[in-house]
C-alpha positions in Angstrom: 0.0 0.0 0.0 1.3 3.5 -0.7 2.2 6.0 2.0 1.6 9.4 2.6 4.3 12.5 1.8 5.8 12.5 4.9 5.9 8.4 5.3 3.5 7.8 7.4 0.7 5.0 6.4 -3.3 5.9 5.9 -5.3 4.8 8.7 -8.7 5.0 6.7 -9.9 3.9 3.1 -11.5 6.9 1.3 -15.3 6.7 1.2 -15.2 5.4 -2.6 -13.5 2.2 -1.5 -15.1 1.7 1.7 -18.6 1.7 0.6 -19.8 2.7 3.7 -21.4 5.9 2.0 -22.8 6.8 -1.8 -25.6 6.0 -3.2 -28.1 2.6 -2.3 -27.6 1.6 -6.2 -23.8 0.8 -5.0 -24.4 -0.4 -1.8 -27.2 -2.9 -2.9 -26.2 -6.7 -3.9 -27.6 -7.3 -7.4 -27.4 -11.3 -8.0 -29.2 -13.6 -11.0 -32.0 -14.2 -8.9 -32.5 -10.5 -8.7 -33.6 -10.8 -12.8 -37.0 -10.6 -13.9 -38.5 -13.2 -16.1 -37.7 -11.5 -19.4 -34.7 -11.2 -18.9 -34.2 -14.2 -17.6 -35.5 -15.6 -20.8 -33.4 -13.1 -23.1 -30.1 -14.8 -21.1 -31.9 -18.4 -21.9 -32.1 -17.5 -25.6 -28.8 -17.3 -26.2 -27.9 -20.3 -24.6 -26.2 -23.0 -27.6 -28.7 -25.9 -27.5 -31.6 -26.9 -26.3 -29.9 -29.5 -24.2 -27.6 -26.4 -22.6 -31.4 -25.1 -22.1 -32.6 -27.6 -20.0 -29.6 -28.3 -18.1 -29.8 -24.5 -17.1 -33.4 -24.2 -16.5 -33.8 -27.4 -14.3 -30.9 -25.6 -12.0 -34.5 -24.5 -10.0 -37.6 -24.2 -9.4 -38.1 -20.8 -10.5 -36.1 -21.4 -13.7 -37.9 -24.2 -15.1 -41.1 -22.1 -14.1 -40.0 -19.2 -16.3 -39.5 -21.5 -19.3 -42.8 -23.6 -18.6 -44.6 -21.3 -18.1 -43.7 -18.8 -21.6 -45.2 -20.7 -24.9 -43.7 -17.6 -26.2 -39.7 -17.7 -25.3 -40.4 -22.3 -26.7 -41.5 -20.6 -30.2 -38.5 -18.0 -30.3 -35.9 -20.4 -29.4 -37.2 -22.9 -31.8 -36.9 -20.0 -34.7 -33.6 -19.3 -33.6 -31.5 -22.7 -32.4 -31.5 -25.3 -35.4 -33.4 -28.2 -34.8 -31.1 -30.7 -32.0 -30.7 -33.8 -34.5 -29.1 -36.2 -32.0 -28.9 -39.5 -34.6 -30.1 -42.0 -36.8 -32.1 -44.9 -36.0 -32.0 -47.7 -38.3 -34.7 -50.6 -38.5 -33.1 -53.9 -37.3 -32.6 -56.9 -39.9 -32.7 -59.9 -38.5 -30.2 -62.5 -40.2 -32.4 -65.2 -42.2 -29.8 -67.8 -40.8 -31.0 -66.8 -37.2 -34.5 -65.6 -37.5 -35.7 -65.9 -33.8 -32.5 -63.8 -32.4 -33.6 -60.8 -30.9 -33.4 -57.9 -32.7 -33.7 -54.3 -31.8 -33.5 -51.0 -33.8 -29.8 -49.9 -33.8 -28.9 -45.9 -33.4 -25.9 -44.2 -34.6 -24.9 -40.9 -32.8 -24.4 -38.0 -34.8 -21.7 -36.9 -32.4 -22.3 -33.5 -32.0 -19.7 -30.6 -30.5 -22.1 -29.4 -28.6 -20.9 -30.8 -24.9 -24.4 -30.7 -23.6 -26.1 -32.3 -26.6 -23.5 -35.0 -26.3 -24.5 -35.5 -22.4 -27.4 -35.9 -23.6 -27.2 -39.0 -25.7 -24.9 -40.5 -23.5 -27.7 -40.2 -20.7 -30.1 -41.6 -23.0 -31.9 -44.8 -23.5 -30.8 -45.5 -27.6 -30.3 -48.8 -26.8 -33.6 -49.2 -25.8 -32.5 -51.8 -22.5 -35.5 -50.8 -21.1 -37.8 -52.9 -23.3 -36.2 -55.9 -22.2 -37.4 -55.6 -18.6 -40.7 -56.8 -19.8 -41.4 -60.6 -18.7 -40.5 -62.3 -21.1 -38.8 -60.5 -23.1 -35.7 -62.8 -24.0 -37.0 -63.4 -27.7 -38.7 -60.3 -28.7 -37.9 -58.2 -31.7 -39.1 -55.2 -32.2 -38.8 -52.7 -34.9 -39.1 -48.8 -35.2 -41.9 -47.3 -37.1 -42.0 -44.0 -36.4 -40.2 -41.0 -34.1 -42.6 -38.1 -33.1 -41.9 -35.7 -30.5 -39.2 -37.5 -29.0 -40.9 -40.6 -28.7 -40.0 -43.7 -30.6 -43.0 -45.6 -31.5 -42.0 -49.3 -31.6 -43.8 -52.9 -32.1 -43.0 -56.1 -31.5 -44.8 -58.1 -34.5 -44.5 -61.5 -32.6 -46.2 -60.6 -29.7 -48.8 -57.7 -31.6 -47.6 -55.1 -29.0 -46.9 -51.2 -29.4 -44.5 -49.6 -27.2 -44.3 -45.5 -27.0 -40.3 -45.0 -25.4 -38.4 -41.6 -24.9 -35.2 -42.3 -25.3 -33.7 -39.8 -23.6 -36.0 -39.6 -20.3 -35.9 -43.7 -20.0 -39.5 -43.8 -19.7 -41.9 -46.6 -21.5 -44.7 -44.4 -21.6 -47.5 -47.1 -22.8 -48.1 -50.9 -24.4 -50.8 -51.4 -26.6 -51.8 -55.4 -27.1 -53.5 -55.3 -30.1 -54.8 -58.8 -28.7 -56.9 -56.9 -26.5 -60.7 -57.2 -26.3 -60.9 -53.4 -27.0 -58.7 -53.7 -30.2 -60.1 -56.5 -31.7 -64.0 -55.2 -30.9 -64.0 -51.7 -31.1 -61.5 -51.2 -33.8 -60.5 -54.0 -36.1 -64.1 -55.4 -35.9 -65.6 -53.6 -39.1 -65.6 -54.5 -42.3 -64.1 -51.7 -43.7 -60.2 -51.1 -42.9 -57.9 -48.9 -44.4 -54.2 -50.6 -44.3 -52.5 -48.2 -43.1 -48.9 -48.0 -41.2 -49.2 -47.3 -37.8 -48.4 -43.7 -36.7 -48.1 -41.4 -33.3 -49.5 -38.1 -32.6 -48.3 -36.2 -29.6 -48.9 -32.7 -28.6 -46.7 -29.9 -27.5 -48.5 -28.6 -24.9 -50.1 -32.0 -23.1 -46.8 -34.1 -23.3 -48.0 -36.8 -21.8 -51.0 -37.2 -24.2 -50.7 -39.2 -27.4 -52.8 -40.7 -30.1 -51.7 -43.9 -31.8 -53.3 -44.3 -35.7 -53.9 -47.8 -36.4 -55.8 -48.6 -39.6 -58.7 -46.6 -39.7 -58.7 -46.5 -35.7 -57.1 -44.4 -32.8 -55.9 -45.8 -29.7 -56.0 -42.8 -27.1 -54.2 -42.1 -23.8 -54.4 -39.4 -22.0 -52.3 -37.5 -18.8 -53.5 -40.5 -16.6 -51.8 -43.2 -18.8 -54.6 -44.6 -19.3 -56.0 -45.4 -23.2 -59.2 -46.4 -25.3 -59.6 -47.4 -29.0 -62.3 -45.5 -31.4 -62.8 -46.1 -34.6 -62.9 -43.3 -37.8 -65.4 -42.8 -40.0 -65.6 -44.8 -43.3 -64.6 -42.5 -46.2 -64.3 -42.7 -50.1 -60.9 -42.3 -51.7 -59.5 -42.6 -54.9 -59.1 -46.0 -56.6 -56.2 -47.1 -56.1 -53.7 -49.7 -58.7 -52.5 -52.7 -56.5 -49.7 -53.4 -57.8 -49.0 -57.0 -56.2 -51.5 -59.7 -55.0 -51.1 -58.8 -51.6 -53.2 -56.0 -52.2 -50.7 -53.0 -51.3 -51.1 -49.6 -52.8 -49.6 -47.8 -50.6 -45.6 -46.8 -49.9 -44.1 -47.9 -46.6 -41.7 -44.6 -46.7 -41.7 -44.4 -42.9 -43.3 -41.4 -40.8 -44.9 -38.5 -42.8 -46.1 -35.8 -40.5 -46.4 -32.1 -40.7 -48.7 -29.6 -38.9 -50.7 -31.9 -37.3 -51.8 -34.2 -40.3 -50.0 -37.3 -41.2 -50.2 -38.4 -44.7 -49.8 -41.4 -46.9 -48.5 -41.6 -50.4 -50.3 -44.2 -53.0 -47.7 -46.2 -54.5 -48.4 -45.3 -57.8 -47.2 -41.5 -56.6 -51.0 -40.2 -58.0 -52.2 -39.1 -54.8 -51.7 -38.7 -50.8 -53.6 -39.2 -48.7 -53.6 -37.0 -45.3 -55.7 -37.3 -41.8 -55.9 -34.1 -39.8 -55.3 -34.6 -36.5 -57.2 -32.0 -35.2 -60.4 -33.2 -36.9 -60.0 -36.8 -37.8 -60.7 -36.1 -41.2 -59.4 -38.0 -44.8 -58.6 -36.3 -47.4 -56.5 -37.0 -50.5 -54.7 -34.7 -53.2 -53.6 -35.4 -56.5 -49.6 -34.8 -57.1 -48.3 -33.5 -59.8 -46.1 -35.5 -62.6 -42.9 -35.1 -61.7 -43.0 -36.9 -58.6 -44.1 -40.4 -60.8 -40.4 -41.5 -61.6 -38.7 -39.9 -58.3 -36.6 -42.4 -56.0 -38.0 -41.2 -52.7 -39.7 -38.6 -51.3 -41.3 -37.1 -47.6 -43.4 -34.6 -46.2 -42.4 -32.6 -43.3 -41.9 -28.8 -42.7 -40.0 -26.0 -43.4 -37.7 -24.0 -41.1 -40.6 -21.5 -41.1 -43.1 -24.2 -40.4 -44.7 -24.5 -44.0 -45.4 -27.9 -45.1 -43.9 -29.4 -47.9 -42.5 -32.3 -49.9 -38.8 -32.8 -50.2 -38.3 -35.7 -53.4 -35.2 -36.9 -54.9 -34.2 -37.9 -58.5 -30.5 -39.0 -59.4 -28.6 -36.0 -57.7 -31.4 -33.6 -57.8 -33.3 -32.3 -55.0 -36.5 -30.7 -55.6 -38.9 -29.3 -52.7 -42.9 -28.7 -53.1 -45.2 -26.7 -51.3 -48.6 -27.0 -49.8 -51.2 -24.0 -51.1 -55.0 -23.7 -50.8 -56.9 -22.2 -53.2 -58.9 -18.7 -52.2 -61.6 -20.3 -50.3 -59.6 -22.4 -48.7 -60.8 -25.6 -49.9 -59.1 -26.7 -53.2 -55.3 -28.1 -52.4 -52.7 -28.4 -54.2 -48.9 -29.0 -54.6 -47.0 -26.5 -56.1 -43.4 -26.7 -57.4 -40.6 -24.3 -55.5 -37.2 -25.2 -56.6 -35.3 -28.3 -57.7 -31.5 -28.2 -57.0 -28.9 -30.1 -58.5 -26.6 -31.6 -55.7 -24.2 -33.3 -57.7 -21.2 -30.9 -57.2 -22.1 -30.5 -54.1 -22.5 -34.4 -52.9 -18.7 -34.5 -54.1 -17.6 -30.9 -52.6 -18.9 -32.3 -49.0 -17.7 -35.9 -49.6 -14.0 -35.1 -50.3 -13.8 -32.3 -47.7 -11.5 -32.6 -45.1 -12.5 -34.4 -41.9 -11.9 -32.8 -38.3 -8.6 -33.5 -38.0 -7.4 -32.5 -41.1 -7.0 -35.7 -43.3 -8.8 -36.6 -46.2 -10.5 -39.0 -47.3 -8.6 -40.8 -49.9 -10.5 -44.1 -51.3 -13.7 -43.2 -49.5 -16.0 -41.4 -51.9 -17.8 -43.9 -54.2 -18.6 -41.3 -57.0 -22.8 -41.9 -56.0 -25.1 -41.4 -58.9 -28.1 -40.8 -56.6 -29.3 -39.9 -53.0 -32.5 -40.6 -51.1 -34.7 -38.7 -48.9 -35.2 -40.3 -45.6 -37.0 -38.1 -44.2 -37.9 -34.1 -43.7 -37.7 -32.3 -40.2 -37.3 -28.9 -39.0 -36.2 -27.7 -42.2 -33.7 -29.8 -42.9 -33.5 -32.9 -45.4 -31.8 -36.0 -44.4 -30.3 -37.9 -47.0 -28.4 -41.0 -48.5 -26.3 -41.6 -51.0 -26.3 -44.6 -53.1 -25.3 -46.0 -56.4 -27.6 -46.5 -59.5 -27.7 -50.4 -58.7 -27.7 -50.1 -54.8 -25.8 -52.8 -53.1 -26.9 -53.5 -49.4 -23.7 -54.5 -48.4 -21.9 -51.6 -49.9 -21.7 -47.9 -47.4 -23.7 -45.1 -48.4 -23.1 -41.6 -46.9 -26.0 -40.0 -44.6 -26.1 -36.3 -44.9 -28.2 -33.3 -43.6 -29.4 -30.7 -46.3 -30.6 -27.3 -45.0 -33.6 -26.3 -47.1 -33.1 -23.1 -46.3 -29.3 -22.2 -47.4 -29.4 -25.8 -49.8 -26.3 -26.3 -48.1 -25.4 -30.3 -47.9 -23.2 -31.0 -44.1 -21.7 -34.6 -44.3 -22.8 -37.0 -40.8 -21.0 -40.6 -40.9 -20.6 -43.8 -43.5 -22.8 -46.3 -43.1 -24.7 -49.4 -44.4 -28.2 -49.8 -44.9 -31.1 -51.9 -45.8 -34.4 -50.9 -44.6 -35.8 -48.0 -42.3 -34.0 -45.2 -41.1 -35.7 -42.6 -38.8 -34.0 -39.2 -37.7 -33.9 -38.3 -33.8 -34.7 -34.9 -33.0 -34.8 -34.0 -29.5 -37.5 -32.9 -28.4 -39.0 -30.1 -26.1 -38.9 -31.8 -22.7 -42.0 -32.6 -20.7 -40.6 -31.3 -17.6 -40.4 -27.2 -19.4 -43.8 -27.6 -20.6 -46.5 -26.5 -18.0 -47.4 -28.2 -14.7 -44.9 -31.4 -15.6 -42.0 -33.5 -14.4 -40.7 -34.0 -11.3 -40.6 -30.0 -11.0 -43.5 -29.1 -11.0 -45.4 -27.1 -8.3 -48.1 -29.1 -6.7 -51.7 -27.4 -7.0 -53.3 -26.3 -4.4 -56.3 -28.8 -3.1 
């Protein structure tokens, strides 16, 4: 400490220092706590991930309140974080030389930097051990059909069960027998069945509400776990060409959903067929031509939220959009781009990897890709070679539909069904759920 002039050594720090005076702005304490919700939530916003999101706003109870609570801040951070693709899950195929071994969906991370995204997976159930606890279980197969919401909607052909899972709370959230007095009577038990695949609806703002489509019947369950069949209305479609005797005419291309209808596309590619969620209602649309000869296709949603159709051909991309005519009735899909990806697929393939190598003898010159599936506004595709070999790798990649820009995930083989995980908003910052939520008053 400095001295005086004449040497001798203060005995008392000025006023400025000591705080004991000045004004109560400098003498009060300000803390985190001390923030009001909105700026609490502009603080939240900026946050990486939505996983760094929940580990923040599970720190307490009047956190995860803020963020419950604010349907608002969900939207915004949505519009602003790209959607949190975690993986791939890919349908099992069970060895024909050992059909009875158990099989279950297999999941391959997408390994992302993000530290808390990462935790996230690694906390997760993607192996999906938790089905196994069920008695016995020792034998079982069971195969993915669809993702929605975070939950994985699985079913054990065997044993005719359905199984809803969240991976990433651990939590079997229903089974369905579709042995069950109530299936077999109140649902399959007319005469007129649509063969559709199954299909799950959840909902943002009851999370622990879902609907599960079966044929032309819903199997409902609502906060209390507990579930009921009904059966839909019998409607008239457009004919449609069976193409085999089995009587098929309609494309298993996995789970098509977008603002709250899930659709269905005729084999043929003449028309799809959609079921609003909200209203239970059928309706199909005729699609235009150049969809006939395309190698894949899926409906999902824009970045904006708009629905539309992403389809591939060769190395072209092309993306559709969903209009209504002035008085809202008349529908129709209307082309937006097409974009040819072939310069690109190799640009992204040869690139550099993390640590700087390169990958010499690992790009297989593909003459096509395929669209898996549509989500958030991003594509997720595969690349493959004219005469696709099931043994051979393909690439998996992620194609913003905003900027068209192609990012390269991992080399991998394929053979059957390959759904995209997204996570998903958690129950626990949605309204009066999870284990943090205040109790209401009797």
């Amino acid at each position: 400490m400095a001295g005086l002039a004449d040497g001798r050594r203060p005995t008392k720090r000025p006023k400025a220092e000591s705080g004991e005076e000045g004004p109560a702005s400098i003498r009060t304490t300000t803390t985190i706590h001390s923030l009001g919700d909105d700026l609490l939530l502009a603080v939240f916003l900026r946050l990486p991930s939505l996983a760094a999101l929940v580990r923040a706003a599970l720190a307490c109870r009047a956190w995860r309140r803020t963020v419950a609570s604010s349907p608002a801040f969900r939207a915004r951070f949505r519009a602003t974080h790209g959607p949190p693709f975690l993986g791939l899950f890919f349908a099992p195929s069970a060895p024909a030389q050992a059909p009875n071994v158990p099989a279950f969906p297999s999941f391959v991370p997408s390994r992302p930097r993000d530290r808390d995204m990462a935790a996230a997976v690694r906390g997760g159930d993607f192996f999906l051990t938790s089905l196994q606890d069920r008695p016995h279980d020792e034998q079982q197969c069971w195969d993915i059909m669809e993702i929605c919401g975070g939950h994985c909607l699985l079913m054990n052909w065997d044993d005719g069960l359905f199984a809803v899972l969240n991976p990433l709370t651990r939590r079997t959230e229903f089974v369905v027998d579709l042995s069950s007095a109530e299936f077999s009577d109140g649902a399959c038990g007319q005469h007129h069945t649509v063969e559709l695949n199954p299909r799950l609806i959840c909902s943002d703002g009851h999370p622990k509400s879902f609907r599960l489509v079966v044929r032309a019947s819903i199997c409902s369950s609502d906060n209390t776990g507990e579930w009921e069949w009904s059966s839909l209305p019998w409607v008239d479609i457009p004919e449609p060409v069976r193409s085999d005797d089995t009587g098929c005419w309609l494309l298993n291309e996995g789970s098509m959903q977008a603002n709250g209808s899930l659709y269905w596309v005729y084999e043929d590619r003449r028309y799809l067929l959609s079921l609003d969620a909200a209203t239970m209602a059928f309706s199909a649309v005729q699609l235009p031509q150049c969809l006939r000869h395309c190698s894949s296709l899926d409906v999902g949603e824009t970045k904006d939220g708009a629905t539309c159709i992403v389809y591939a051909h060769q190395l072209n991309v092309g993306v559709l959009m969903h209009t209504k005519g002035d008085d809202g009735a008349a529908e129709r899909w209307v082309m937006d781009r097409v974009v040819p990806l072939g310069k690109e697929v190799e640009r992204v393939l040869r690139a550099p990897l993390r640590d700087g190598s390169v990958l010499m003898h690992m790009v297989d010159n593909p003459r096509q890709v395929f669209v898996l599936a549509v989500r958030d506004g991003y594509a997720y595709l595969a690349t493959s070679h004219m005469f696709h070999d099931p043994q051979s790798p393909c690439w998996f990649l992620s194609l913003c539909l905003e900027t068209m820009k192609l990012e390269r995930l991992f080399r991998r083989t394929f053979d059957n069904l390959v759904q995209p995980y997204i996570m998903a908003w958690p129950p626990s910052l949605v309204g009066n759920y999870g284990r943090f939520a205040v109790e209401e008053a009797p």
